[in-house]
C-alpha positions in Angstrom: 0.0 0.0 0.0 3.0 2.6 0.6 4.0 1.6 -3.0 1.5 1.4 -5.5 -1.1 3.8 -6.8 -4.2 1.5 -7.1 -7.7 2.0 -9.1 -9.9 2.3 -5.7 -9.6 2.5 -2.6 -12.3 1.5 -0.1 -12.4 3.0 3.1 -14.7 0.4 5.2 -14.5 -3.2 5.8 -18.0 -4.2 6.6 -20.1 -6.0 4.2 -20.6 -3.0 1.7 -16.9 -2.2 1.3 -15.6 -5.7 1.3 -18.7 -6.2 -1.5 -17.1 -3.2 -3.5 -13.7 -4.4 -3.1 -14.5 -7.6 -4.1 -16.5 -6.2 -7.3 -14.0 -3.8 -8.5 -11.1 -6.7 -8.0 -13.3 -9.3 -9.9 -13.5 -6.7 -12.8 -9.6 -6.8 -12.9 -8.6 -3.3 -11.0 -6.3 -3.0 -8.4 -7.9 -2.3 -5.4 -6.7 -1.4 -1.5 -9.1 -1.8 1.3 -8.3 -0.2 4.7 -10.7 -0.7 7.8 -9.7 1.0 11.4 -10.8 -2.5 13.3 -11.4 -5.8 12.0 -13.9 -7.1 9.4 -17.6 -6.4 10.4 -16.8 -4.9 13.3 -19.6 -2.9 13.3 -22.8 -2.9 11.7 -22.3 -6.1 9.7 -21.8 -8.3 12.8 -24.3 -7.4 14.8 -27.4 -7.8 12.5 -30.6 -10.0 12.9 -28.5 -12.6 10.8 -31.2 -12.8 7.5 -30.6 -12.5 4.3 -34.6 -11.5 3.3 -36.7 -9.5 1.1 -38.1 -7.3 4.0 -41.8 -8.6 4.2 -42.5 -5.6 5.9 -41.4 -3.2 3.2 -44.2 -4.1 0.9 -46.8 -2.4 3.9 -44.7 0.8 3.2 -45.0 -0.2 -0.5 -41.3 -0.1 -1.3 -41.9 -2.6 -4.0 -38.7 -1.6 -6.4 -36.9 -2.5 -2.6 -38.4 -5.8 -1.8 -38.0 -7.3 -5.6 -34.5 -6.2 -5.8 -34.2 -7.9 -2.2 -35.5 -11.0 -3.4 -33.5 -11.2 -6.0 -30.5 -11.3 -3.8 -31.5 -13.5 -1.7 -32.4 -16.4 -4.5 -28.7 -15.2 -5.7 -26.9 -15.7 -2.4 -28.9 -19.1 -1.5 -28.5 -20.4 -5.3 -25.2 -19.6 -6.7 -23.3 -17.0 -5.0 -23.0 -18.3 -1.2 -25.2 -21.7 -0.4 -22.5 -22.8 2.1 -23.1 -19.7 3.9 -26.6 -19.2 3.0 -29.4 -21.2 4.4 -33.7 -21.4 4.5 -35.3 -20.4 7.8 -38.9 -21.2 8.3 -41.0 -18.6 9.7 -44.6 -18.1 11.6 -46.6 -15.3 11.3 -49.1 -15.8 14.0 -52.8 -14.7 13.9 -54.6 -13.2 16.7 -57.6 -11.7 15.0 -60.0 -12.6 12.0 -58.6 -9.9 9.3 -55.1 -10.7 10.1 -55.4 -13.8 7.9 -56.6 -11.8 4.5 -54.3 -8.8 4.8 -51.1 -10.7 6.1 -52.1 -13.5 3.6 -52.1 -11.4 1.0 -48.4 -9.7 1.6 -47.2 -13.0 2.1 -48.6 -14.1 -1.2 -47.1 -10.9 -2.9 -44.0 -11.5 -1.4 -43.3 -15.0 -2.4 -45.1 -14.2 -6.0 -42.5 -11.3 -6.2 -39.3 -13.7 -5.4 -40.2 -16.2 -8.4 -41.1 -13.4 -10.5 -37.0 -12.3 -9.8 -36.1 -15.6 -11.4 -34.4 -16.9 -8.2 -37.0 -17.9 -5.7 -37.7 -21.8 -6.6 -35.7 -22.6 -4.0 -37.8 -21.8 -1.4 -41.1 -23.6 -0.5 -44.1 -21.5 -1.0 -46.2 -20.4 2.2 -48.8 -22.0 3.6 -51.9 -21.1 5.7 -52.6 -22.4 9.1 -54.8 -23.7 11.5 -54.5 -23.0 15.3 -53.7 -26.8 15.6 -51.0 -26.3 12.9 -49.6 -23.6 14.2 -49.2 -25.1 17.8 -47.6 -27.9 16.1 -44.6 -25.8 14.4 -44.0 -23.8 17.7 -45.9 -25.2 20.9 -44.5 -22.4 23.1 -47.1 -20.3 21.6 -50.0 -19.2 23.7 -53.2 -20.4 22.5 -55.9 -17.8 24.5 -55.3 -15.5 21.4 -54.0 -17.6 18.2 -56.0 -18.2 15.5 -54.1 -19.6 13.4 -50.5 -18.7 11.2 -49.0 -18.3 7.7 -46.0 -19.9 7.6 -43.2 -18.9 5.5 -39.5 -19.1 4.1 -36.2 -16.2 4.3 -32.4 -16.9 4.4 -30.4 -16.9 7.3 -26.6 -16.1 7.4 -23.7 -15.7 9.8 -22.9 -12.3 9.4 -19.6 -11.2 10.2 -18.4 -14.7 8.7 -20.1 -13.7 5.4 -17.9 -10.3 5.6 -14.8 -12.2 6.1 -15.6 -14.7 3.3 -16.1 -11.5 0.9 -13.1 -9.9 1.9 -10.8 -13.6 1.4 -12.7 -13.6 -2.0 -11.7 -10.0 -3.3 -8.2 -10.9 -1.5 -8.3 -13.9 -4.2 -8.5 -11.7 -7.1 -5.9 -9.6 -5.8 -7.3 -6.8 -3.7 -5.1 -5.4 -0.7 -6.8 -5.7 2.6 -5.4 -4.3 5.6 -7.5 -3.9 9.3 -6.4 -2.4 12.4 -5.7 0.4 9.6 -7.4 3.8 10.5 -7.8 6.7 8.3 -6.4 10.0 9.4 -6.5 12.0 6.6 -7.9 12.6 2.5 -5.0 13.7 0.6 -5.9 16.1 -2.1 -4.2 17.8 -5.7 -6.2 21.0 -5.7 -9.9 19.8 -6.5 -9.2 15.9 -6.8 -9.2 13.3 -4.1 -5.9 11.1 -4.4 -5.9 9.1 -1.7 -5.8 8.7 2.1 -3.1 9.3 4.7 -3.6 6.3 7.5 -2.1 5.0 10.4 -1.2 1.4 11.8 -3.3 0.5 14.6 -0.8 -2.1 15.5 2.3 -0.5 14.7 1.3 3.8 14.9 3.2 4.1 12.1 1.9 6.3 9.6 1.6 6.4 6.0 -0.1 7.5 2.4 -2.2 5.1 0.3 -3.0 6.7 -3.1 -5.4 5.7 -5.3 -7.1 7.1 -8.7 -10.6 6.7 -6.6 -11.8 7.0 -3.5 -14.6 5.3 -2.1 -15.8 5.7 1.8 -18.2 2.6 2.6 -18.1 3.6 6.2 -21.8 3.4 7.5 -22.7 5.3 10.5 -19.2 7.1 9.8 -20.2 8.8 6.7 -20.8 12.1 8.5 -17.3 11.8 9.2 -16.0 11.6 5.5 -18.3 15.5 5.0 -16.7 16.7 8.2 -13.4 15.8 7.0 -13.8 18.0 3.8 -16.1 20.9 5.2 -14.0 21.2 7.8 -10.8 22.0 5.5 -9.9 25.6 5.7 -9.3 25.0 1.3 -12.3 27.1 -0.2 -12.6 24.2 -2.6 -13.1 21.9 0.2 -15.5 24.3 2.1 -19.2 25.6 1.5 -21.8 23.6 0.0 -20.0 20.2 -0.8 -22.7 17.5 -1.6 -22.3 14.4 1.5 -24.6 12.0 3.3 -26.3 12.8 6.0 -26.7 9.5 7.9 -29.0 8.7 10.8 -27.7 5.9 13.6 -30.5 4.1 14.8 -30.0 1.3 17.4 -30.9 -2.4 17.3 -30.2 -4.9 20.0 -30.5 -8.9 20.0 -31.0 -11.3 22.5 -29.9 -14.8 22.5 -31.5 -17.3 24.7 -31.1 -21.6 24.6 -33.2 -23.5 22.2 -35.0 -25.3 25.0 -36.0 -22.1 26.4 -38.8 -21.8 23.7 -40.7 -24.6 22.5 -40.5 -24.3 18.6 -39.4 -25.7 15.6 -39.5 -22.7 13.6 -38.7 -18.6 13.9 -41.5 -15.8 14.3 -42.5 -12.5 13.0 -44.2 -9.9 15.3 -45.4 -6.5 15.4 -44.6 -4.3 18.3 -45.6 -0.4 17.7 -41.9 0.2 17.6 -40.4 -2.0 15.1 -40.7 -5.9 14.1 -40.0 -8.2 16.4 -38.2 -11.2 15.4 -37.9 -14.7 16.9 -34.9 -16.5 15.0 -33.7 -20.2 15.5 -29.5 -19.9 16.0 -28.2 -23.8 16.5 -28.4 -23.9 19.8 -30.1 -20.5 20.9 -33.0 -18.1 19.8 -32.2 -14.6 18.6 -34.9 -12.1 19.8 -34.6 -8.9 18.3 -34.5 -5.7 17.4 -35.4 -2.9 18.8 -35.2 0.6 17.4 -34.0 3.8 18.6 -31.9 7.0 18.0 -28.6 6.4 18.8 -26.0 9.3 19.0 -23.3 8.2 21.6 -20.1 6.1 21.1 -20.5 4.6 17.4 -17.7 2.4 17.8 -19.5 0.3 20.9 -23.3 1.0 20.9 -24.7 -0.5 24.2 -27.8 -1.8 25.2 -29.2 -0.9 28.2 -32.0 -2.7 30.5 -34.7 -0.6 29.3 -33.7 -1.9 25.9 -33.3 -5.9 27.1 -36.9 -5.7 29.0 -38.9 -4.2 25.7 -38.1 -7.5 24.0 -38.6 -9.7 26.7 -42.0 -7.5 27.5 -42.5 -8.1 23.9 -41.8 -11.7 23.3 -43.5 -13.0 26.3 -47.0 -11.6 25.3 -47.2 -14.7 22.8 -45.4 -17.6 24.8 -46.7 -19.6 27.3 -43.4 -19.9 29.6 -42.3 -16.4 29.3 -38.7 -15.9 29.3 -36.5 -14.0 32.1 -33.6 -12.2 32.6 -31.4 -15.1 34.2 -32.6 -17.1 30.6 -30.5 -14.7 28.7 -26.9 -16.1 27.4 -25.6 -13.0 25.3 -26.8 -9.3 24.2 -25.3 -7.8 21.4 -26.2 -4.4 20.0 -25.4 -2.3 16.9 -26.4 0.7 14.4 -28.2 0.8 11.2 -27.1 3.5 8.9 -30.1 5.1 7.8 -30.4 7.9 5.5 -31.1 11.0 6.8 -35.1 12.1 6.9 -38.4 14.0 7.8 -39.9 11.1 9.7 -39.3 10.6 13.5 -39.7 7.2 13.7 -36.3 5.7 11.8 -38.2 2.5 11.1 -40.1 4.1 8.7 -37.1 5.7 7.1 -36.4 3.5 3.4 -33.6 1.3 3.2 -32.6 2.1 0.2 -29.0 3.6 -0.6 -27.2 6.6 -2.4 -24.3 7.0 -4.0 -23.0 10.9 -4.1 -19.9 11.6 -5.3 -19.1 15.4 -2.6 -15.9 15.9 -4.5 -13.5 15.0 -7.8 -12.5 11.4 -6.6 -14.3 10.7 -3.8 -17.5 8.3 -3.3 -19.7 7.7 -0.6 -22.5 5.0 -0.6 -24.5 4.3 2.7 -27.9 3.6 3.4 -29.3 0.2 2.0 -29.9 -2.9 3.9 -27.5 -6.4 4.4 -28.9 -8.2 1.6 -29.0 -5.7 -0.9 -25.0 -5.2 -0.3 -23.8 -6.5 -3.4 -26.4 -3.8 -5.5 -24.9 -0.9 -3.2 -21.4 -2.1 -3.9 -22.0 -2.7 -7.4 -23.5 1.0 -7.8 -20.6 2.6 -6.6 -17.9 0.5 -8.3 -19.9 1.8 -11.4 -19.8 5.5 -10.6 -15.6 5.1 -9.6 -16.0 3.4 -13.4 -16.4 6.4 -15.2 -13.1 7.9 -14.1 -11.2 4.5 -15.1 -11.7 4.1 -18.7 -11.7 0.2 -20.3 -13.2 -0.7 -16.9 -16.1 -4.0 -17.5 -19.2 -4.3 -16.2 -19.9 -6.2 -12.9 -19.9 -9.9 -12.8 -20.5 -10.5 -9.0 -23.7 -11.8 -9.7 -22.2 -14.8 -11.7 -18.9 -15.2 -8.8 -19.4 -17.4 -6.0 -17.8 -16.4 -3.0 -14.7 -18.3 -1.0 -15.8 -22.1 -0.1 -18.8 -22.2 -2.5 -17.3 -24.1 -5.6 -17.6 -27.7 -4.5 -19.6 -27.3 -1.6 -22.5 -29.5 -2.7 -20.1 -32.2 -3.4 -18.5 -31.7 0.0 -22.1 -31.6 2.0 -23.1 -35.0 -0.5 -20.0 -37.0 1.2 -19.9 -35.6 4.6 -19.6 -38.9 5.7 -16.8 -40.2 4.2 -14.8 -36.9 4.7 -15.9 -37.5 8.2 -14.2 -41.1 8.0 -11.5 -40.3 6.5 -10.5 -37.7 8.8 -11.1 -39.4 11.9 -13.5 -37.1 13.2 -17.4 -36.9 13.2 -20.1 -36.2 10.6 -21.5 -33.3 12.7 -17.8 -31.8 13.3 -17.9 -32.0 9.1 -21.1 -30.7 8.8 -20.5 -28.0 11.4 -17.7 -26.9 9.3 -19.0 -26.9 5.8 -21.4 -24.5 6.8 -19.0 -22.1 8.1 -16.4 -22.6 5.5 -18.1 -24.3 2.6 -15.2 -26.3 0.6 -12.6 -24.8 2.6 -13.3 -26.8 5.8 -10.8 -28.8 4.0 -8.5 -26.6 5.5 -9.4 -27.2 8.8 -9.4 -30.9 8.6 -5.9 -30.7 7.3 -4.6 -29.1 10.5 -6.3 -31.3 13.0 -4.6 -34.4 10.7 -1.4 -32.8 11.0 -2.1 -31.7 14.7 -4.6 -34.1 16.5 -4.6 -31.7 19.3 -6.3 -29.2 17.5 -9.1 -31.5 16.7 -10.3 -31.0 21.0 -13.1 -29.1 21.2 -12.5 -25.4 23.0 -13.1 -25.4 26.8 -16.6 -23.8 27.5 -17.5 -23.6 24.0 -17.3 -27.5 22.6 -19.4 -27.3 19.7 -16.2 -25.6 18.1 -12.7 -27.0 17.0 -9.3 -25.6 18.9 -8.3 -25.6 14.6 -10.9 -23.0 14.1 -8.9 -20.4 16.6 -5.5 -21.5 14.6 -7.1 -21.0 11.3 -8.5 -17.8 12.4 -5.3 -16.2 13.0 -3.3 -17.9 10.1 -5.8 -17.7 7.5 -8.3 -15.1 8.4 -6.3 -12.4 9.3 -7.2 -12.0 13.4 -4.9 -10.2 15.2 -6.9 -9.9 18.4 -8.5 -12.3 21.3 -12.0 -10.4 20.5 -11.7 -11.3 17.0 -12.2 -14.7 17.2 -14.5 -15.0 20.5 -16.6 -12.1 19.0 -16.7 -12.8 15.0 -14.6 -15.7 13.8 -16.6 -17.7 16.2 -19.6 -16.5 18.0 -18.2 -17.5 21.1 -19.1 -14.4 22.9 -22.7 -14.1 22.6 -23.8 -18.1 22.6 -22.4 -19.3 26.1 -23.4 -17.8 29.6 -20.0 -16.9 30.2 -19.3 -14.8 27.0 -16.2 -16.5 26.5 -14.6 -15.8 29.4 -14.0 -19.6 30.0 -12.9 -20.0 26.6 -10.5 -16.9 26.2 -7.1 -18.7 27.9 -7.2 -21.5 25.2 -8.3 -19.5 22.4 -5.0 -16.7 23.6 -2.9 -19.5 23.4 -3.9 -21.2 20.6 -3.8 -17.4 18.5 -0.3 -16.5 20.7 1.5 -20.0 19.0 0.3 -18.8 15.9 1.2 -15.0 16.4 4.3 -15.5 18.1 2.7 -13.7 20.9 4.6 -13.5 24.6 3.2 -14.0 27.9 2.8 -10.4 28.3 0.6 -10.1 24.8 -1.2 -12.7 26.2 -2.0 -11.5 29.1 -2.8 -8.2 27.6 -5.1 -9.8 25.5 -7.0 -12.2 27.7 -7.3 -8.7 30.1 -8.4 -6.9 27.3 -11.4 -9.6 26.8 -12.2 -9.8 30.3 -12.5 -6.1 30.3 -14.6 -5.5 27.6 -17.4 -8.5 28.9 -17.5 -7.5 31.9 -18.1 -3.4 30.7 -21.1 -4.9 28.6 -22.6 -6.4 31.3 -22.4 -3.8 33.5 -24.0 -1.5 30.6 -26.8 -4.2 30.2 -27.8 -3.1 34.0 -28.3 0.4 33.5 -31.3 2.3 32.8 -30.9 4.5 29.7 -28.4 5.0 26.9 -26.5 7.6 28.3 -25.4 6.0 31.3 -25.2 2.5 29.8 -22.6 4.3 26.9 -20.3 5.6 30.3 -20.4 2.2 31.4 -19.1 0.3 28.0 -16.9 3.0 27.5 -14.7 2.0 30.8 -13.5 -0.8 28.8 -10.3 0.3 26.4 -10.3 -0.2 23.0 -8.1 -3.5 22.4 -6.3 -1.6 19.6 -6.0 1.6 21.2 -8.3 4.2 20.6 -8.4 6.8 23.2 -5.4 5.5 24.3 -3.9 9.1 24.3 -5.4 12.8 23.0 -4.1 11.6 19.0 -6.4 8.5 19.1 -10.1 8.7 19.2 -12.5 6.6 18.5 -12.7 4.4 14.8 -13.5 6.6 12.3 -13.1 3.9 9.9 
């Protein structure tokens, strides 16, 4: 990056940036990515999980939205990511008779709009039910009120794993991907945008990446990129320069065991606030999301009790064994970028996304939703086009991501991959669908290392290989990045990985070349950070609940001293 001048560079390393490196690399330009923490560290790890059409759009009649959504989705669960990519059933309960014709007829719309995009025959059509039916699929449901249910079909994903697997992808065609990589600076000639000056997280050494385009895919950041250029005492740079104005609005998730609920599929709720999902996770549930303004620490959004006992309020209106506090095994919250409007209520605000381009050489995309990434990053790799002549059209629709290719054939002979390595078919099938074909990988350690083949301590359903692979293969370079998004570690057991962090330090540290101090450091670090979350998850309001995450320190550094603030990207 100190060396070359490259085509783009993308500011960013969630799942929009990672999705435009990936397309601009895949079109043959050279391409640098730079992100200030790790890969989904923000936004794009702490989602609902889906990969869906947004049922709920078509109420706001955002029908351009919900087709192009659908399409996606039949593209990610067909072709582009099936190892990574899977069908969730869900329920939408009926309480009252007109429920059934009105939510009938959405549902209808919405599946009739999914085969219409050419991709949806791989999802079973809905069906109508009975109250008898419906107890049936989810026997945790109250019956005084139920009359019945519609059930039907979305994707589900892993998240922050999906963003790593896009980033590995556009790394495959060539792209240069740094994290722990912060952005300091835009470097200018006069009028143009020619690059960023940034410094190393790890190291502090500082440095200029320069680049032909600029694009910021930086979320609930993008204010930032504006302040960064109106704030330049440059006339050029000052006045009425075109930006984003992005709104943070706050979700939080809850994850509780399986056999907390009765149910063999997820449901769909209304609330007056937002919609209310319950999501099967392996082992857990995912209850979520709330939504709220958000305009504290963007970096660590944290959810406070008020926030943890409006879902459980919520949620235990339709169960018959209502859930409680001491049921809850992880919280995780985050912030949806939202573009900027009139309405107070930032669930009515649309998901879609903009592309602007505020001055000669710089983009900015933001907005949009999880699904519709590959659109958003596709848009802006098409703008940064015009000013790179010869440059092809996008063919990310037609590239499978990391792991796909062979996948099938992998999943068809779990057993005798199972057989051969020595280990079980649900260890195989566990890693298939977190690394498709390349679970190969994994099996190759534990043959060379048996050891590595143990499950970790407080968290068995995953391989001591999959912390080694993390930090050889995936680029980790911290304790949190494995416990928090290479596994999900820190939200699925009771303990939040405390139990698990020792192992998983050492296991990185042999790897790393870490020392007992490091080690120490980092296990600290970890420690730190959990037990700052739950003391956030005790307060009353956002304000107080932000001063309580914020006693933890940033594992990389930020507000370390007066020079380093918070990520700005």
């Amino acid at each position: 990056m100190r060396d070359e001048t490259f085509d783009v560079l993308i500011i960013g390393g969630g799942v929009t940036g990672a999705g435009a490196a990936l397309d601009a690399a895949s079109r043959g330009l050279s391409v640098a990515l730079v992100e200030a923490r790790d890969y989904a560290s923000g936004t794009s790890s702490r989602s609902s999980k889906l990969i869906h059409g947004g049922l709920r759009y078509l109420e706001q009649l955002e029908f351009p939205l919900v087709h192009e959504a659908l399409r996606e989705r039949g593209l990610l669960l067909t072709r582009l990511a099936p190892h990574l990519v899977r069908p969730v059933p869900f329920l939408v309960p009926l309480t009252k008779w007109y429920e059934r014709p009105y939510y009938g007829a959405g549902v209808a719309l919405y599946d009739a709009m999914s085969a219409a995009s050419g991709y949806g025959r791989g999802l079973p059509w809905h069906r109508h039910l009975s109250r008898r039916g419906a107890h049936r699929l989810f026997p945790g449901l109250a019956e005084d009120t139920l009359r019945g249910a519609i059930r039907y079909f979305d994707g589900q994903v892993d998240d922050a794993r999906y963003v790593l697997t896009l980033a590995r992808s556009a790394a495959s065609y060539g792209a240069a991907i740094a994290t722990s990589t912060r952005v300091v600076g835009i470097i200018r000639d006069a009028r143009e945008v020619t690059g960023v000056r940034v410094r190393d997280m790890e190291s502090r050494a500082e440095f200029d990446v320069r680049a032909r385009t600029v694009i910021a895919a930086t979320g609930v950041w993008s204010d930032d990129i504006s302040e960064m250029i109106h704030g330049s005492t440059d006339p050029i740079a000052s006045g009425n320069t075109p930006g984003l104005r992005v709104r943070a609005s706050k979700g939080i998730h809850l994850l509780v065991p399986r056999s907390v609920i009765s149910g063999d599929v997820g449901l769909i709720l209304r609330t007056e606030k937002s919609v209310l999902f319950v999501i099967p996770w392996g082992g857990h549930w995912i209850i979520g999301t709330t939504d709220t303004d958000w305009n504290l620490d963007r970096a660590h959004p944290a959810a406070s009790s008020v926030d943890i006992d409006y879902l459980l309020e919520h949620v235990n209106r339709v169960l018959e064994r209502p859930i409680h506090h001491s049921d809850i095994e992880g919280v995780y919250a985050g912030l949806r970028p939202l573009l900027a409007g009139e309405s107070e209520m930032s669930s009515k605000l649309s998901r879609e996304h903009a592309v602007v381009e505020p001055m000669l050489g710089l983009m900015l995309v933001a907005g949009g939703k999880y699904t519709t990434y590959r659109v958003m990053a596709r848009d802006v790799i098409d703008v940064a086009a015009r000013r790179l002549p010869g440059t092809p059209p996008s063919r990310t629709d037609q590239a499978p991501l990391a792991g796909a290719d062979g996948f099938h054939a992998a999943w068809a002979h779990r057993a005798a991959i199972a057989a051969r390595h020595g280990v079980t078919v649900g260890v195989v099938e566990h890693l298939l669908e977190r690394y498709g074909a390349l679970a190969l990988e994994i099996l190759a350690l534990v043959d060379g290392d048996p050891e590595l083949g143990r499950p970790l301590p407080g968290a068995p359903e995953y391989l001591a290989a999959e912390i080694h692979y993390a930090a050889l293969a995936e680029g980790a370079l911290h304790l949190d990045d494995v416990l928090t998004r290479r596994t999900r570690i820190s939200i699925e057991t009771p303990h939040r990985g405390t139990e698990t962090a020792p192992a998983a330090a050492a296991l990185m540290g042999a790897v790393l070349g870490w020392d007992d101090v490091t080690r120490e450091r980092e296990i600290e670090h970890y420690l730190t950070r959990v037990a700052a979350e739950r003391e956030s998850q005790r307060k009353p309001d956002d304000r107080t609940a932000d001063a309580a995450r914020l006693g933890a320190p940033d594992v990389r550094g930020y507000g370390a001293d007066p020079a380093i603030t918070a990520p700005l990207f």
